[in-house]
C-alpha positions as CSV (number, residue, x, y, z in Angstrom):
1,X,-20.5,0.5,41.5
2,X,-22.1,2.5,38.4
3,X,-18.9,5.0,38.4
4,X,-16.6,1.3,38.6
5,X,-19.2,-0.1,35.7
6,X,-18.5,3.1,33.4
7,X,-14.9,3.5,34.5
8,X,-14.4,0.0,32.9
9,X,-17.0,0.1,29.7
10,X,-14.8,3.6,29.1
11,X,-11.3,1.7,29.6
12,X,-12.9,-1.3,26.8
13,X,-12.9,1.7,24.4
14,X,-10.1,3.7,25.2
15,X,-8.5,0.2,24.5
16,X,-9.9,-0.9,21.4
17,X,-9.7,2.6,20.4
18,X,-5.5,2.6,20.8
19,X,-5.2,-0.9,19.1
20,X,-7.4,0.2,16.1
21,X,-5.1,3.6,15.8
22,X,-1.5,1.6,16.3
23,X,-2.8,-0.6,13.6
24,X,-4.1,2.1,11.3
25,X,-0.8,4.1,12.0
26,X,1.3,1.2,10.8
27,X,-0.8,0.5,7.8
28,X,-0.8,4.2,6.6
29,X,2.9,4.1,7.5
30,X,4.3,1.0,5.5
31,X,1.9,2.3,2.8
32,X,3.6,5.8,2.5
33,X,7.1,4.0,2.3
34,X,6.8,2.2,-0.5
35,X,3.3,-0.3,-0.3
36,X,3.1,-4.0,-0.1
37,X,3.1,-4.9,-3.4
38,X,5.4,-8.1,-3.9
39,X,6.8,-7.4,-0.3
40,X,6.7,-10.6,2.2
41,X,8.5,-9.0,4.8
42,X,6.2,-6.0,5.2
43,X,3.0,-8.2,5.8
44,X,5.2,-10.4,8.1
45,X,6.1,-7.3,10.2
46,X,2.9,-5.8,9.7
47,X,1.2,-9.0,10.8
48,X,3.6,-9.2,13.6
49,X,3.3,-6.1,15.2
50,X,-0.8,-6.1,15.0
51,X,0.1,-8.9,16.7
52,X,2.2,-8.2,19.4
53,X,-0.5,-4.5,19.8
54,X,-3.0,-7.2,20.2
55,X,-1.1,-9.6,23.0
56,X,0.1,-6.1,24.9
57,X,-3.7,-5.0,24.3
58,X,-5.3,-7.7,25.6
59,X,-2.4,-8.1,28.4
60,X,-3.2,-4.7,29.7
61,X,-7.1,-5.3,29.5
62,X,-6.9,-8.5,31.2
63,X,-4.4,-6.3,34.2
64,X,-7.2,-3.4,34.0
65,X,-10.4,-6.0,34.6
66,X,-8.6,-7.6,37.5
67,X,-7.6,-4.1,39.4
68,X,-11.7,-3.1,38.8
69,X,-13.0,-5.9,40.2
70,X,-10.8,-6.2,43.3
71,X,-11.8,-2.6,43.3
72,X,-15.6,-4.2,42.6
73,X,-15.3,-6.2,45.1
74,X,-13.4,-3.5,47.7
75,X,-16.7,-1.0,47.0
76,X,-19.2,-4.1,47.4
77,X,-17.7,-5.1,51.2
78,X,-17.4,-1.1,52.3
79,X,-21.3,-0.8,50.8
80,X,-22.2,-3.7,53.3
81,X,-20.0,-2.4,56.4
82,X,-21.5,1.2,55.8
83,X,-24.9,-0.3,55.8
84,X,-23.7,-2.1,59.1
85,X,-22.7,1.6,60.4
86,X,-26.0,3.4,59.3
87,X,-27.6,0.2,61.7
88,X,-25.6,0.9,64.4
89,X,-26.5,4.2,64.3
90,X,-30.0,4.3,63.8
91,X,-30.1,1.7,66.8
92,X,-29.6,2.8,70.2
93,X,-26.5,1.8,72.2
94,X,-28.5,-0.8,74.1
95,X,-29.2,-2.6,70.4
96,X,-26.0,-1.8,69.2
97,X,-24.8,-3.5,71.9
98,X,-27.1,-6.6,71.6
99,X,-26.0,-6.6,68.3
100,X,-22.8,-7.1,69.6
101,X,-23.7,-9.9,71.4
102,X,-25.6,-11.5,68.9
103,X,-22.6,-11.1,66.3
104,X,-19.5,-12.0,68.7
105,X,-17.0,-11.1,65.7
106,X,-17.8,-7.5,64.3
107,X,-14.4,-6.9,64.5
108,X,-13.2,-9.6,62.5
109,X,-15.7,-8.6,59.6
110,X,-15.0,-4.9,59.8
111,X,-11.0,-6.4,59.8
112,X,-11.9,-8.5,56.5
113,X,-13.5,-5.3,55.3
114,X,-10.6,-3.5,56.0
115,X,-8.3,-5.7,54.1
116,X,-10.8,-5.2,51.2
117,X,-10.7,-1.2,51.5
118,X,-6.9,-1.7,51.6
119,X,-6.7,-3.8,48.4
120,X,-9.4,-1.9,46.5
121,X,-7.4,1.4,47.3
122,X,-4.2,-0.4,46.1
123,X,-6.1,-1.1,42.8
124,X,-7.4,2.3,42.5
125,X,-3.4,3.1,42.9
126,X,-2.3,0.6,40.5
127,X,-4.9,1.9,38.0
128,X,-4.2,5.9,38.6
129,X,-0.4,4.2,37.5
130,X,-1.6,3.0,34.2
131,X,-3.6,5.6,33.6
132,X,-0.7,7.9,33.6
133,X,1.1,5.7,32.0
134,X,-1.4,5.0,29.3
135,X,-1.7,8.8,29.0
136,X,1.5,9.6,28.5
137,X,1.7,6.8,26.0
138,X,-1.4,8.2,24.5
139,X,0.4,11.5,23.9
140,X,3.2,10.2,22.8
141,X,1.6,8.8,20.2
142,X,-0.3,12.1,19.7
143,X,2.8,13.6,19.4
144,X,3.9,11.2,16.7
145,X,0.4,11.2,14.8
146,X,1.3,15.1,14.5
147,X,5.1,14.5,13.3
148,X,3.2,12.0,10.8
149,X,0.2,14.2,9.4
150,X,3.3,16.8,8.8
151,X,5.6,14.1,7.1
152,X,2.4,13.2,5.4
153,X,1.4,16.9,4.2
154,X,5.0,17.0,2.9
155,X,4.9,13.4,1.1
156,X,1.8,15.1,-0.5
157,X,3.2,18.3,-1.7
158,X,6.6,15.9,-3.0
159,X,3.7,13.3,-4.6
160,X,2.3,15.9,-6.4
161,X,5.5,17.7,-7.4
162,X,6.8,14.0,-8.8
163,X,3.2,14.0,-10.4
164,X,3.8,17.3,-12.4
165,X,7.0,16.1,-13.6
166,X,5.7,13.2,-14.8
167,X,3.2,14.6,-16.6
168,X,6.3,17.0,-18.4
169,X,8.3,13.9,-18.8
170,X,5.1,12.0,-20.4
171,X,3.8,15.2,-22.3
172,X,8.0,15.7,-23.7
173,X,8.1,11.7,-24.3
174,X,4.6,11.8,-26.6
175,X,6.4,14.6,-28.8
176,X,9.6,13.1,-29.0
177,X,7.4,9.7,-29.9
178,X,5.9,11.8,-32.5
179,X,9.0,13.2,-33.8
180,X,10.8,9.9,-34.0
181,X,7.6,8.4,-36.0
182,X,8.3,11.5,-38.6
183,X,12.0,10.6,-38.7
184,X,11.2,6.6,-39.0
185,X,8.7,7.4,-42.0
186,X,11.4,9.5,-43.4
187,X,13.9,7.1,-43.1
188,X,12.0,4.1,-44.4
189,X,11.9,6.9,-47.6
190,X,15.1,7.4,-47.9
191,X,15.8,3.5,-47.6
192,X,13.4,3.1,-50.2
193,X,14.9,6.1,-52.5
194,X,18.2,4.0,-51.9
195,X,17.2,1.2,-53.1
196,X,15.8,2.1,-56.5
197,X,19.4,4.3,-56.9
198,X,21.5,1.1,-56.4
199,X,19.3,-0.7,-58.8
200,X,19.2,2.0,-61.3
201,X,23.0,2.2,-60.8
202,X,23.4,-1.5,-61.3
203,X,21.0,-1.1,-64.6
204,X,24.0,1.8,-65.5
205,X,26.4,-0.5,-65.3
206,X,25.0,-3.2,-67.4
207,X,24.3,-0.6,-69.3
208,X,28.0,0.6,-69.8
209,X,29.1,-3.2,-69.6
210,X,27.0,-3.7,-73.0
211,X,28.0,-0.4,-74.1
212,X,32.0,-1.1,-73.7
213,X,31.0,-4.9,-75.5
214,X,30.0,-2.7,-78.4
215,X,32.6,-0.5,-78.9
216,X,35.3,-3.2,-78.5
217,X,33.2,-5.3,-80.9
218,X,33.4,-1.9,-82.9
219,X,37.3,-1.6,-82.7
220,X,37.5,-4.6,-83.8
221,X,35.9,-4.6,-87.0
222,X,37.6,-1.3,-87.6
223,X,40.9,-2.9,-87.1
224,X,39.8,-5.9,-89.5
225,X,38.7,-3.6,-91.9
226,X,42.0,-1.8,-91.8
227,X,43.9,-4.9,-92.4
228,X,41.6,-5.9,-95.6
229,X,42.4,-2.3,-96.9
230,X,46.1,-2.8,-96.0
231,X,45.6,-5.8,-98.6
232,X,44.2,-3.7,-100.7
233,X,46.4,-1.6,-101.0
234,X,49.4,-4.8,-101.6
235,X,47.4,-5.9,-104.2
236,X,46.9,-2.3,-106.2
237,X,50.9,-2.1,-105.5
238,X,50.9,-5.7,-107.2
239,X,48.5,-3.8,-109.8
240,X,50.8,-1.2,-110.4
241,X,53.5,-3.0,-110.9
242,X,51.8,-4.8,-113.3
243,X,50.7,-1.9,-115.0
244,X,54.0,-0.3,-115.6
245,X,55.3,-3.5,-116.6
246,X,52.7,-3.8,-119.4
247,X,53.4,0.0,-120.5
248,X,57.0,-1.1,-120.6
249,X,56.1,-3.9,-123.0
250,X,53.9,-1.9,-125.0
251,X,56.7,0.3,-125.4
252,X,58.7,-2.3,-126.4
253,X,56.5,-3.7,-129.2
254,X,55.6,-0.1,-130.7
255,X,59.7,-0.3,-131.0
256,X,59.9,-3.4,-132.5
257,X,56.8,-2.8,-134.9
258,X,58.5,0.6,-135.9
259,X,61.4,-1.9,-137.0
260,X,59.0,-4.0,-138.8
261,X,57.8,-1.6,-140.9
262,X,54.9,-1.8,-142.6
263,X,54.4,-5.6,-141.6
264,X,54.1,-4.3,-138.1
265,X,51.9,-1.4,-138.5
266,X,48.7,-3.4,-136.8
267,X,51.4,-4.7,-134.2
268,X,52.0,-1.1,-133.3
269,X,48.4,-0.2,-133.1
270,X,47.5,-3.0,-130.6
271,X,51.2,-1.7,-128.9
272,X,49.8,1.7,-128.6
273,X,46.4,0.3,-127.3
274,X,48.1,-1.5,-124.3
275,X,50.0,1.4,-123.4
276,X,47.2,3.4,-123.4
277,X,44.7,0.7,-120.8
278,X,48.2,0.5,-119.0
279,X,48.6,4.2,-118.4
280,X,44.7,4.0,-117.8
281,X,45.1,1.3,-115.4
282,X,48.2,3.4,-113.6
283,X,45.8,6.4,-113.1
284,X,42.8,4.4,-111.5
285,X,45.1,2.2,-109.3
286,X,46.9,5.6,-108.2
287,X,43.0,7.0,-107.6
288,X,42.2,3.8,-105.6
289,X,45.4,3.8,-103.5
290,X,44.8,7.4,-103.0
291,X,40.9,6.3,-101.7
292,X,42.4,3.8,-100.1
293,X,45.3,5.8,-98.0
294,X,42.1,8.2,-97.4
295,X,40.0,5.1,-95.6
296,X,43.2,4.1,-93.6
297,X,43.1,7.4,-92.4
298,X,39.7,7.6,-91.5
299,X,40.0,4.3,-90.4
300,X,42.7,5.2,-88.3
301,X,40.5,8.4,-87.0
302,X,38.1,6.0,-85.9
303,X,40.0,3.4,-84.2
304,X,41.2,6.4,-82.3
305,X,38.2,8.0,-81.3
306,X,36.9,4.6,-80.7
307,X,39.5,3.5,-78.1
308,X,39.1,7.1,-76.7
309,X,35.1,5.8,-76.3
310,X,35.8,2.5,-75.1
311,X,38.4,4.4,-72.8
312,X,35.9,6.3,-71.5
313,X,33.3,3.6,-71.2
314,X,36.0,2.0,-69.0
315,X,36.7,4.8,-66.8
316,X,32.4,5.3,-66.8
317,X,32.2,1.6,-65.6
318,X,34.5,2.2,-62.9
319,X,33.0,5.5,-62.2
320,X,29.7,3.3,-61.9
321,X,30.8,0.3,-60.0
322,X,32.2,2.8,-57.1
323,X,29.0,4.4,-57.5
324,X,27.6,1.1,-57.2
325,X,29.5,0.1,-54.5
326,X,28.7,3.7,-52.9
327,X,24.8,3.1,-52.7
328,X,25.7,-0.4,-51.8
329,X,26.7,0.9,-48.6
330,X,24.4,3.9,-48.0
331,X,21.5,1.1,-48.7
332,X,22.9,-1.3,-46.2
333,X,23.2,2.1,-43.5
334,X,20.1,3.3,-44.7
335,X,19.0,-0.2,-43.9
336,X,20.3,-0.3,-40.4
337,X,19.3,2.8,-39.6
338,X,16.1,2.3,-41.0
339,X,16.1,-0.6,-38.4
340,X,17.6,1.2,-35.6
341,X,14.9,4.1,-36.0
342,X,11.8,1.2,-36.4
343,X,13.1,-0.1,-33.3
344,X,13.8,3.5,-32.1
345,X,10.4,4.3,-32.4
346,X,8.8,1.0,-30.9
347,X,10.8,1.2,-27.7
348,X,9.8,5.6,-27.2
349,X,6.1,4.0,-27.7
350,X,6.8,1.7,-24.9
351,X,8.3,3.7,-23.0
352,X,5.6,6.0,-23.5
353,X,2.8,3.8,-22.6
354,X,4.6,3.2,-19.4
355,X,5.2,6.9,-18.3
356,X,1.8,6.8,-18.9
357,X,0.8,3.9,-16.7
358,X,3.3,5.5,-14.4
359,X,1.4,9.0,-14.9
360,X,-1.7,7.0,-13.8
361,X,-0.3,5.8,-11.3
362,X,1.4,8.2,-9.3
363,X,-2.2,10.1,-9.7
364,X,-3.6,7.5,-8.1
365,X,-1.3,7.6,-5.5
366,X,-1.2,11.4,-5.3
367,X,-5.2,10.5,-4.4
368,X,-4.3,7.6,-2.1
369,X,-2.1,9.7,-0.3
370,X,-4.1,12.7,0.2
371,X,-7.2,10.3,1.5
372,X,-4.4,8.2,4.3
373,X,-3.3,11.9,4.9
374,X,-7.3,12.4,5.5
375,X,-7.1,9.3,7.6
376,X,-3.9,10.5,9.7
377,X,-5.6,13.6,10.6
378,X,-8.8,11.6,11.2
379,X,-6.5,9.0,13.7
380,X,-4.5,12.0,14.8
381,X,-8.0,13.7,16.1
382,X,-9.2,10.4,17.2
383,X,-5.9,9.8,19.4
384,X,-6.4,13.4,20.5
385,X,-10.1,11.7,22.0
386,X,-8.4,9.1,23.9
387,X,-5.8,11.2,25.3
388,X,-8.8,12.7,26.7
389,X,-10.5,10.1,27.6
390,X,-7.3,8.9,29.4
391,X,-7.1,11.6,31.4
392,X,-10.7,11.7,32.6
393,X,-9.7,8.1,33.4
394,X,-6.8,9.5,35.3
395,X,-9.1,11.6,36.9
396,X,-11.5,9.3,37.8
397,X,-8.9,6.6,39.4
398,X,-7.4,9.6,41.5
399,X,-11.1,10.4,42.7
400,X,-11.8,6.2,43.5
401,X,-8.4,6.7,45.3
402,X,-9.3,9.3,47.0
403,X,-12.7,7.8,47.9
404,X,-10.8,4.5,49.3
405,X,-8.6,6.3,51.5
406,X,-11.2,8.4,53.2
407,X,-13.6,4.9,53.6
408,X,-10.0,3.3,55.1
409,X,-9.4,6.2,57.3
410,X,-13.4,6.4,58.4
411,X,-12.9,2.3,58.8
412,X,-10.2,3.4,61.3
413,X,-11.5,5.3,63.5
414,X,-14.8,3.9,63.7
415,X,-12.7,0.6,64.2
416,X,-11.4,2.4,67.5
417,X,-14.6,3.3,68.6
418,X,-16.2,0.0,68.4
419,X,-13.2,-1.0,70.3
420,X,-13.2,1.9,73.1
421,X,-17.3,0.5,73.1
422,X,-16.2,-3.2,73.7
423,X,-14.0,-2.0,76.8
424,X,-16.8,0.1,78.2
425,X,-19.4,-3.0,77.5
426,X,-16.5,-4.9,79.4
427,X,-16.5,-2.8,82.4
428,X,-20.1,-2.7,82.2
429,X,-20.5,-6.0,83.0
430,X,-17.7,-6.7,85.2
């Protein structure tokens, strides 16, 4: 009875001792593969199959109670006929034989004991089965516990490898970060330094625009000024004309005052004074036309060099409106590049601060995983336990077997002697 009692407190254990391991093996293994983050179907099949362990736990248990007790009860009825058999021993044959007669049906009670021995040895049986069966389940799962504390040391070593590249990845992303920041700052200069060119080439060309207003307005007067001194120079014609017309006259009265004689003597005087402011006339107007020919020239020399200006100022306005148009588009690249690096820059810092969430977290996980690799080996030794307390269970149903089918043999024979006594009693009294 107390090797029954402790054969089934050690079964409760060796039970709850497998369900705890399957269910700590399948939580270490779905955790390994990936968690259960935002996974459904993980929890449903991780909830399912505690289940199921559980069912086929409790199952078995229920199986393993029920062989014990019929074994329980198998023990119990040999204890009582053994205690009948140290009687009939102790007692003489004459009381053993009065006990005989005072209990008619021995032999049916040692028979009912007999069925008992019989079933209680079939238990023992049934229960040296599923010990080796639970054993060699046991080990199996030993055997996979092992293959999973290997898989699990190299999940490790491949965790911590992805950890160390991370850390390069994160440590490279956090320069090249840095670097873009420089080149954003740099561009958001040179954007800037674009700007003020394209307004300072917009100022040129206003500049040249007012400039070319000028010297047209310039050439202009020029050419005005030209035409008055081509009048001018119509009217000193006009003047010179006059002039030699006047000399001619006052060569014609000197004549006729020479034929007057003396009567024409002041005649010929005021004659010669015409002549004279006529001839003076002729000389300035030739000076002024001279003058004049001089400022056509020079006007001329001017108009030119000031249509050479005001070609240039054209061909500088041009020169500044493809400039213009030049920094136009380098300030609307600079612009989108300017842009594109900001934006550049913002998504490397993003991406930065995850690698470095992801950094965290594969360090965390580098820890998680070496404490369930802690655990593995910990359930690994544990399952190592129970294989051992499986087969001392093993051992201990082969030893109730053995027991129960020495007491059915011994139930035997002493069965045939109490028989071979009845005959003899028989004969006796006949």
């Amino acid at each position: 009875m107390v090797h029954l009692n402790k054969l089934h407190k050690k079964l409760q254990n060796v039970m709850l001792i497998a369900v705890i391991s399957v269910m700590v093996i399948s939580l270490a293994t779905v955790l390994l593969g990936g968690g259960l983050d935002g996974n459904l179907f993980l929890w449903a099949g991780l909830a399912l199959t505690w289940v199921v362990v559980g069912a086929v736990a409790f199952l078995f248990h229920m199986k393993l109670i029920r062989t014990l007790r019929e074994a329980e009860e198998g023990v119990e009825a040999e204890e009582l006929y053994l205690f009948d058999q140290e009687s009939i021993q102790k007692n003489s044959f004459a009381q053993f034989l009065h006990a005989i007669h005072s209990k008619p049906q021995p032999v049916e009670v040692s028979g009912g004991n007999h069925n008992q021995q019989a079933e209680t040895a079939e238990a023992a049986n049934h229960l040296q089965v599923s010990a080796s069966e639970t054993s060699a389940g046991v080990e199996e799962i030993a055997k996979t516990m092992q293959d999973l504390a290997s898989n699990n040391n190299d999940q490790v070593d491949a965790i911590k490898s992805i950890e160390e590249s991370l850390s390069f990845v994160f440590f490279n992303l956090k320069e090249i970060s840095e670097s873009t920041q420089f080149v954003a700052e740099s561009s958001s200069a040179t954007y800037t330094n674009a700007k003020q060119g394209n307004t300072a080439v917009q100022k040129s060309m206003n500049q040249m625009d007012l400039i070319g207003q000028d010297v047209q307005s310039s050439k202009e007067r020029i050419e005005a000024l030209g035409q008055k001194t081509a009048e001018i120079e119509q009217i000193l014609l006009q003047i010179t004309g006059i002039s030699k017309q006047t000399n001619l006259l006052a060569l014609n009265a000197a004549i006729e005052a020479a034929r007057a004689g003396e009567h024409g003597r002041g005649f010929s005087i005021v004659a010669n004074e015409v002549r004279m402011l006529a001839e003076q006339t002729n000389a300035a107007t030739a000076n002024i036309q001279k003058l004049i020919v001089e400022v056509q020239e020079g006007s001329n020399d001017a108009i030119s060099a000031i249509q050479q200006g005001a070609n240039s100022v054209e061909v500088g306005i041009d020169l500044n409106r493809e400039i213009g148009s030049v920094f136009k588009t380098i300030n609307e690249n600079a612009q989108e590049v300017d842009e594109f690096i900001q934006d550049l820059s913002e998504s490397i810092g993003e991406l930065t601060g995850s690698m470095e969430d992801v950094s965290n977290t594969m360090k965390e996980v580098s820890t998680s995983a070496v404490e369930s690799n802690g655990s593995v080996q910990n359930a690994a030794a544990v399952i190592e336990e129970l294989n051992a307390s499986m087969e001392e269970i093993y051992a201990s149903a082969e030893t109730l077997a053995n027991v129960t089918n020495q007491q059915v043999e011994g139930e035997d024979v002493m069965k045939k002697g109490v028989q071979v006594v009845s005959e003899d009693e028989q004969s006796v009294v006949a």
